[in-house]
C-alpha positions in Angstrom: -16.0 -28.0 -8.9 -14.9 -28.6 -12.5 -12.3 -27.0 -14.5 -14.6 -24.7 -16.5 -16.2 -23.7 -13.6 -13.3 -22.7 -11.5 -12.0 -20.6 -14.7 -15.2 -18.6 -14.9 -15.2 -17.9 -11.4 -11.3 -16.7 -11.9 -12.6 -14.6 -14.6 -15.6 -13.1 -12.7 -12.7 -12.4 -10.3 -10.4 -10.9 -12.2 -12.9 -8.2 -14.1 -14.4 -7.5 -10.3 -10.5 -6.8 -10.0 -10.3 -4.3 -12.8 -13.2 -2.8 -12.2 -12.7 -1.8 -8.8 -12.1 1.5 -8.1 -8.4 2.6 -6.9 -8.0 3.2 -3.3 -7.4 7.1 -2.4 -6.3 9.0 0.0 -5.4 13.0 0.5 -2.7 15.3 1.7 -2.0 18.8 2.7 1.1 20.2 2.6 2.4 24.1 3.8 6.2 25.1 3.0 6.9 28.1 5.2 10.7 29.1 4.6 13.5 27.0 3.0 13.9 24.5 5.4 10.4 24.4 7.4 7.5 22.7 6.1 4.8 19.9 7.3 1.6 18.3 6.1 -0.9 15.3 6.4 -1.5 12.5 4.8 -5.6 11.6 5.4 -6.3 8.0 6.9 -8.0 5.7 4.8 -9.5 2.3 4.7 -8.9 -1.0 2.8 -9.7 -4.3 2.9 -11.2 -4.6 6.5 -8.0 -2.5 7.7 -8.3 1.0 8.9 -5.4 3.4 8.2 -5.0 6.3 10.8 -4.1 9.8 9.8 -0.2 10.0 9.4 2.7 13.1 8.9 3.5 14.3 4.8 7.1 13.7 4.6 8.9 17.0 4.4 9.8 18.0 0.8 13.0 19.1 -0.8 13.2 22.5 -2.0 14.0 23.4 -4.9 15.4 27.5 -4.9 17.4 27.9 -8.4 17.7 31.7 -8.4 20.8 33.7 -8.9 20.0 35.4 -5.8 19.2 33.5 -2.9 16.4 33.9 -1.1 16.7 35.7 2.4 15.8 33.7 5.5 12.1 33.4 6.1 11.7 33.1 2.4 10.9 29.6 0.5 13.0 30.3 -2.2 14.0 33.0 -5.4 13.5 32.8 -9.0 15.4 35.3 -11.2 14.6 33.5 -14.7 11.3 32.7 -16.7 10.6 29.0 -16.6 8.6 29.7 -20.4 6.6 26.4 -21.2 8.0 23.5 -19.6 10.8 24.8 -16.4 13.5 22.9 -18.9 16.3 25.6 -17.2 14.8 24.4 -13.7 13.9 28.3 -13.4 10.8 27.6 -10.8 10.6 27.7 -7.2 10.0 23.6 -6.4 8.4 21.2 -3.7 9.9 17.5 -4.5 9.1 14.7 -2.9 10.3 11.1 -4.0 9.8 7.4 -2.6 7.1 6.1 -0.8 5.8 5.9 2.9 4.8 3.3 5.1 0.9 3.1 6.0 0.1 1.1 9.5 -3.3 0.3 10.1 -4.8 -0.2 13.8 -4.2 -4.1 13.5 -0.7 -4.2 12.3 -1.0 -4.3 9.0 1.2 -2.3 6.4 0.4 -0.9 2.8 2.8 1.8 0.6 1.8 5.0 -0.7 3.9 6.3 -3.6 4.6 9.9 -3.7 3.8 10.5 -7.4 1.2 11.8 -8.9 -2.2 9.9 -9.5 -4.6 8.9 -12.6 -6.9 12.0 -13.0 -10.4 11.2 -10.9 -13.5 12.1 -11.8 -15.8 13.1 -9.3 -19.6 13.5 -9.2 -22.0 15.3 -9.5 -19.5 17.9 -9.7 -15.7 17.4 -11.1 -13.3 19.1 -8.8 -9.7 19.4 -9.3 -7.7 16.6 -8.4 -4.5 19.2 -7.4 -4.9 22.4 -5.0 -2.3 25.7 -4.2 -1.7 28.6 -2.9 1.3 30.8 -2.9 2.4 33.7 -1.5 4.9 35.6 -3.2 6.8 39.1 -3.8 10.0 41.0 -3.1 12.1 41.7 0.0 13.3 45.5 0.1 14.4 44.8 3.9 16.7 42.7 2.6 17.9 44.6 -0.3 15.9 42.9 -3.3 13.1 45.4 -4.9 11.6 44.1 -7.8 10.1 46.0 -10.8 8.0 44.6 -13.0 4.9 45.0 -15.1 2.0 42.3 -15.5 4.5 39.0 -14.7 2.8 35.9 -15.8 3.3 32.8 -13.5 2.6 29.0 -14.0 2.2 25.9 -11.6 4.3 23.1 -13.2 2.9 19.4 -11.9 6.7 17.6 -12.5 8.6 19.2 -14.8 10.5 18.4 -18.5 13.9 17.2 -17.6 15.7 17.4 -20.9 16.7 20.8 -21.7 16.7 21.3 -25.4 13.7 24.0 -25.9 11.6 21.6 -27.0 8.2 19.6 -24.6 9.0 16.6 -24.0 5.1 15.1 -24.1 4.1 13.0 -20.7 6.7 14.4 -17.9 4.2 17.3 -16.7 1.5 19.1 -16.4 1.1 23.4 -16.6 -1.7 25.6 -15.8 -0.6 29.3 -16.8 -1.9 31.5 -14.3 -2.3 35.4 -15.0 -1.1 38.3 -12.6 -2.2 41.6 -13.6 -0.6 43.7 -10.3 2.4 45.4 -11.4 5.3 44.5 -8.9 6.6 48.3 -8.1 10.0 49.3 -6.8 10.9 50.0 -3.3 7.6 48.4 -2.0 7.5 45.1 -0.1 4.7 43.3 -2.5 2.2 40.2 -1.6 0.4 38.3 -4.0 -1.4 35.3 -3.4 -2.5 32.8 -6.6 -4.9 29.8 -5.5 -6.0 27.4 -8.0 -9.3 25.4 -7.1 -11.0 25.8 -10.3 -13.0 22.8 -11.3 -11.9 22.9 -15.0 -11.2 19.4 -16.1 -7.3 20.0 -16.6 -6.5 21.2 -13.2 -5.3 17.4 -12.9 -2.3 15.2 -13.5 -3.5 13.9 -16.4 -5.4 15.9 -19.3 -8.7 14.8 -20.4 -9.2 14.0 -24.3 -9.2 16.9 -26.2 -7.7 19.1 -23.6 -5.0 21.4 -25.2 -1.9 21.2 -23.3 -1.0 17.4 -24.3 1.6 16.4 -21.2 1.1 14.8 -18.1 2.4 14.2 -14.5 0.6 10.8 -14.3 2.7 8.4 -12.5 5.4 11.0 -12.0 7.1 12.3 -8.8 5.0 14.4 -6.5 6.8 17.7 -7.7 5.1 21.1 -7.8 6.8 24.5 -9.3 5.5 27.7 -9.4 7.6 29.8 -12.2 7.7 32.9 -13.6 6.7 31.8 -17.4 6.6 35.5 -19.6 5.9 39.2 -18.9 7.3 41.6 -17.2 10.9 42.1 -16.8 12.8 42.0 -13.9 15.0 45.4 -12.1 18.8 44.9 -11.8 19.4 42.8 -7.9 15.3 41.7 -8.7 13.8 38.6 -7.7 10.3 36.8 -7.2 10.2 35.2 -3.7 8.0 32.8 -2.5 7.0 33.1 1.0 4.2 30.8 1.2 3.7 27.5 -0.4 0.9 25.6 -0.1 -0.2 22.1 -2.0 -2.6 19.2 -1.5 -4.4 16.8 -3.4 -4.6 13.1 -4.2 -2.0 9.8 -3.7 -3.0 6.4 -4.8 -2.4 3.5 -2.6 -0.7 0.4 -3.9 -3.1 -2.1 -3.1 -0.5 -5.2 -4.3 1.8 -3.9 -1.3 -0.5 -5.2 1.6 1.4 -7.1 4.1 -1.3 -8.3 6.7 0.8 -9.6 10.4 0.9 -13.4 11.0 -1.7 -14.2 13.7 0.3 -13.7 17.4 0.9 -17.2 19.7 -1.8 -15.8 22.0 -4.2 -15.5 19.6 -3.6 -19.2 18.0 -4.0 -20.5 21.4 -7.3 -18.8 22.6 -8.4 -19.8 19.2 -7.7 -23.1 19.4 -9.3 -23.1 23.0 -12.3 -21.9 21.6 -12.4 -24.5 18.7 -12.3 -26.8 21.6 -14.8 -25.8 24.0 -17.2 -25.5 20.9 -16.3 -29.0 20.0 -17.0 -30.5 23.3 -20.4 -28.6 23.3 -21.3 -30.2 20.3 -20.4 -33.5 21.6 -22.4 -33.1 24.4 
């Protein structure tokens, strides 16, 4: 084969490569109080190697209200997250790293916990990022909340630097409205879910799309804040009870580690070769 040959087949390579859609996979997630929580990471397939079904790592909780949550509870916020959760105001799930994916023959791959490029799905684009949460007050243990038309937000990552001002590219927020009025002295249960197929419900906003910040390629870190309205009773919190997430991880192809054939399988091949050999012969 000559050399410009062998570089056009390297190029055909190379844009088959690029072009190749990234491999996916899914997981579900449910935080039930402060320290319980478990999930699933979907199996998946690549390169001839099948990747069973595995266990979501448990996340870190994040709980930064001023009064703690009571047991059974996920965690309390006291203070409005506004447009970014710079104060760390929001009720969190973190998770950070990446996990270990075995296939059925031994060989290994690495999913990163972080956030991936927004998909887009046909015939019909569905949101790349699902939740629910459960949330409300706890007069059995003391905390009644009064408030008027709260407004709440799911933060995908959040801005790190606190100075009032979005940092562009560390998250993603979809305001959410709530028009029940929290009421005092009543134990209140509200549930938000957001499936809607609206092109931002993703990591990554589309062109165009008005909130200009992304999660992309961030830590897999979801926080559901009080953003504006309402006001909050003296000894009042919001609690979350429930918290629910799933959604998409990318695999990292490049980290495939595929076993080295076993002794017992180099000598049956070899056998093989032989016999086949001999047959030939005769």
């Amino acid at each position: 084969m000559n050399k410009r040959l062998i570089l056009g087949v390297l190029a055909l390579t190379a844009a088959a490569t690029s072009n190749r859609a990234a491999t996916l996979t899914s997981f579900t997630y449910n935080q039930s109080d402060a320290t319980t929580g478990s999930g699933a990471i979907a199996g998946f397939s690549y390169s001839g190697h099948n990747f069973p079904a595995m266990a979501m790592p448990s996340a870190a909780v994040i709980s930064p209200g001023a009064i703690a949550a009571p047991a059974g509870f996920v965690g309390s916020m006291t203070a409005q997250a506004l447009g970014s959760n710079e104060p760390n105001s929001s009720v969190g799930l973190l998770w950070t790293g990446t996990i270990t994916a075995t296939a059925t023959d031994g060989a290994t791959i690495q999913i990163p916990l972080v956030f991936a490029p927004k998909q887009t799905q046909t015939p019909t684009d569905t949101s790349d990022y699902q939740w629910s949460v459960t949330f409300g007050d706890s007069p059995a243990n003391g905390i009644d909340t009064a408030s008027t038309a709260p407004r709440f937000a799911m933060y995908f990552s959040r801005d790190t630097v606190i100075d009032a001002t979005d940092t562009a590219n560390m998250f993603q927020r979809y305001t959410q409205l709530n028009t029940q009025n929290f009421t005092l002295g009543t134990t209140e249960s509200y549930v938000n879910t957001q499936t809607s197929t609206a092109a931002i419900k993703d990591a990554a906003d589309p062109a165009g799309a008005p909130a200009g910040t992304d999660a992309e390629g961030r830590d897999l870190a979801f926080y559901y804040g009080w953003r504006d309205g309402g006001a909050l009773n003296a000894g009042g919190a919001f609690l979350v009870d429930q918290f629910n997430v799933s959604g998409l991880l990318n695999v990292n192809e490049a980290s495939l580690v595929v076993p080295e054939p076993t002794t017992t399988a180099l000598v049956i091949g070899g056998l093989g070769a032989i016999i086949a050999l001999r047959r030939r012969k005769a």
